[in-house]
SERO-156639 format. One record per atom (N, C-alpha, C, O, CB): z, y, x; residue in three letters. Coordinates in steps of 0.05 Angstrom, whole numbers, plus 5000, padded with zeros to 4 digits. Glycine has a CB too. Example, Ala and Ser with C-alpha at 12.3 -4.5 7.8 and 13.67 -1.06 7.14 Angstrom:
<sites>
515648865264ALA515649105246ALA515649345264ALA516949345285ALA518149115226ALA514249555257SER514349795273SER515750015258SER516150235268SER511449885282SER
</sites>
This chain:
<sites>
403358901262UNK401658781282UNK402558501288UNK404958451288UNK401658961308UNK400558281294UNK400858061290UNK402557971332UNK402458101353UNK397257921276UNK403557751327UNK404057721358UNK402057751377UNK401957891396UNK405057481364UNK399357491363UNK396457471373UNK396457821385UNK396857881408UNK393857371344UNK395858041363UNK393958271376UNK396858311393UNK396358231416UNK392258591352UNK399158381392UNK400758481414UNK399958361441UNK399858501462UNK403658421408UNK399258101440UNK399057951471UNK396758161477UNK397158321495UNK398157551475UNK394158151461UNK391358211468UNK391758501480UNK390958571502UNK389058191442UNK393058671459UNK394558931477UNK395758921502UNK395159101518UNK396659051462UNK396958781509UNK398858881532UNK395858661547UNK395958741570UNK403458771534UNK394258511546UNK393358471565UNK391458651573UNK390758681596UNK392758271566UNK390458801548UNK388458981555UNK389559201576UNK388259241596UNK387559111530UNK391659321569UNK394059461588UNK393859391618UNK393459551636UNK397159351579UNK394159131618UNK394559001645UNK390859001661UNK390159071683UNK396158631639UNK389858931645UNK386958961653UNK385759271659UNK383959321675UNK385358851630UNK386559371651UNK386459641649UNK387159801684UNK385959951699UNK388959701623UNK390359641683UNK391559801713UNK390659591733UNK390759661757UNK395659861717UNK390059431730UNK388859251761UNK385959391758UNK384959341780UNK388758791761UNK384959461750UNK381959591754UNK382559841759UNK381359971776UNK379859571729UNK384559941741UNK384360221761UNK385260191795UNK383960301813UNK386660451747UNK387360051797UNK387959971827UNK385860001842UNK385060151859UNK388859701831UNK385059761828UNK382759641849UNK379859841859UNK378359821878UNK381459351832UNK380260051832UNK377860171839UNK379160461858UNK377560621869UNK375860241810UNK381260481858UNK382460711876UNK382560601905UNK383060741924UNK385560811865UNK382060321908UNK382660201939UNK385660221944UNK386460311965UNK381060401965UNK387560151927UNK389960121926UNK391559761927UNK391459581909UNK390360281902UNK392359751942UNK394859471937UNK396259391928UNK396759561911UNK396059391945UNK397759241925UNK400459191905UNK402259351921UNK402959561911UNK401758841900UNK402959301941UNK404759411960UNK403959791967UNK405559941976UNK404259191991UNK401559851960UNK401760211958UNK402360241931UNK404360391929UNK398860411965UNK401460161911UNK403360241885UNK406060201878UNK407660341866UNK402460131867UNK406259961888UNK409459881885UNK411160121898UNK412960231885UNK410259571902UNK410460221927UNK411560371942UNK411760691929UNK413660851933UNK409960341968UNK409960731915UNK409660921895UNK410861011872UNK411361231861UNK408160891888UNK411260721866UNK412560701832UNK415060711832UNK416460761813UNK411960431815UNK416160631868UNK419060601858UNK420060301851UNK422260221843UNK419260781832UNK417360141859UNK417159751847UNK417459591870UNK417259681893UNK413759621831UNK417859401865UNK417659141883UNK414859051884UNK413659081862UNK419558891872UNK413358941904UNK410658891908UNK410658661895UNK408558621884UNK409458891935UNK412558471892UNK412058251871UNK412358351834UNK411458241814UNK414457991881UNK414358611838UNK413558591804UNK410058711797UNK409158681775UNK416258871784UNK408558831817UNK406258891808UNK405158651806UNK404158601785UNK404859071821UNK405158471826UNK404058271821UNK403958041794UNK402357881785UNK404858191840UNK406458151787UNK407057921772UNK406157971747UNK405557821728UNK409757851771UNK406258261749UNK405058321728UNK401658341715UNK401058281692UNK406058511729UNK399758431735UNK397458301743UNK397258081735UNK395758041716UNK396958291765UNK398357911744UNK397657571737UNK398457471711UNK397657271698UNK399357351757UNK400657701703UNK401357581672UNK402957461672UNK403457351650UNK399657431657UNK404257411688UNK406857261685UNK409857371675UNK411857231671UNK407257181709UNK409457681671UNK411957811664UNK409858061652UNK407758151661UNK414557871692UNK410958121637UNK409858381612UNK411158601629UNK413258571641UNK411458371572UNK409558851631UNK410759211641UNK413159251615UNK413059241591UNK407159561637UNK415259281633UNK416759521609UNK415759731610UNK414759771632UNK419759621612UNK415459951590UNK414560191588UNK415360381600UNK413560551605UNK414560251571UNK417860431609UNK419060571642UNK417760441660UNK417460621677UNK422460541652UNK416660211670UNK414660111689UNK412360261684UNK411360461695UNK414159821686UNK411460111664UNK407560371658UNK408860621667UNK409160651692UNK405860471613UNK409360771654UNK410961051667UNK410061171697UNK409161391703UNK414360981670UNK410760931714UNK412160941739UNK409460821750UNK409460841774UNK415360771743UNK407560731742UNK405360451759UNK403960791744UNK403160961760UNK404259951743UNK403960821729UNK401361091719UNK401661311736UNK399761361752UNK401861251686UNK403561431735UNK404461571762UNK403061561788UNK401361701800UNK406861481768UNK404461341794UNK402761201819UNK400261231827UNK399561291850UNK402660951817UNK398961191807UNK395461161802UNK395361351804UNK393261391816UNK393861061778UNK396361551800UNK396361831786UNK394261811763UNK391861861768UNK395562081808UNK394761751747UNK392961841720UNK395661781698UNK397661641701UNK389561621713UNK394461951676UNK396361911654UNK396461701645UNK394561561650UNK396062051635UNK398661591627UNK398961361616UNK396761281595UNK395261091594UNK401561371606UNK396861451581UNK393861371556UNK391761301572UNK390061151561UNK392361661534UNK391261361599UNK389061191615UNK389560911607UNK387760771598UNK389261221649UNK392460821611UNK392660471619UNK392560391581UNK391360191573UNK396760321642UNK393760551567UNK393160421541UNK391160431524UNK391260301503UNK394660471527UNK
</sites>
């Protein structure tokens, strides 16, 4: 897999859990509180400024409560 599709993956990922958020009526700060996260790493992550480690997805899926293959 090329770097290009890896980025397009993990953004799809990331697009993926801010819509689920958003459609549960959730915040950075109730997931974070959930996950076990800092309300700025959700954020940061959202915005793209720092990539999920996969013990993060884990933990943000959780949260959501839905399984992980939801966010991927």
């Amino acid at each position: 897999m090329k770097d290009k599709d890896l980025k397009r993956t993990v953004d799809d990922v990331i697009t993926q859990l801010t819509e689920i958020r958003k459609a549960k009526g959730l915040s950075h700060e109730k997931v974070a509180q959930a996950a076990g996260l800092n309300r700025s790493t959700i954020s940061l992550i959202e915005s793209r400024k720092t990539e999920p480690t996969f013990f993060n997805l884990l933990r943000i899926a959780r949260a959501l409560d839905v399984e992980l293959k939801k966010l991927l």
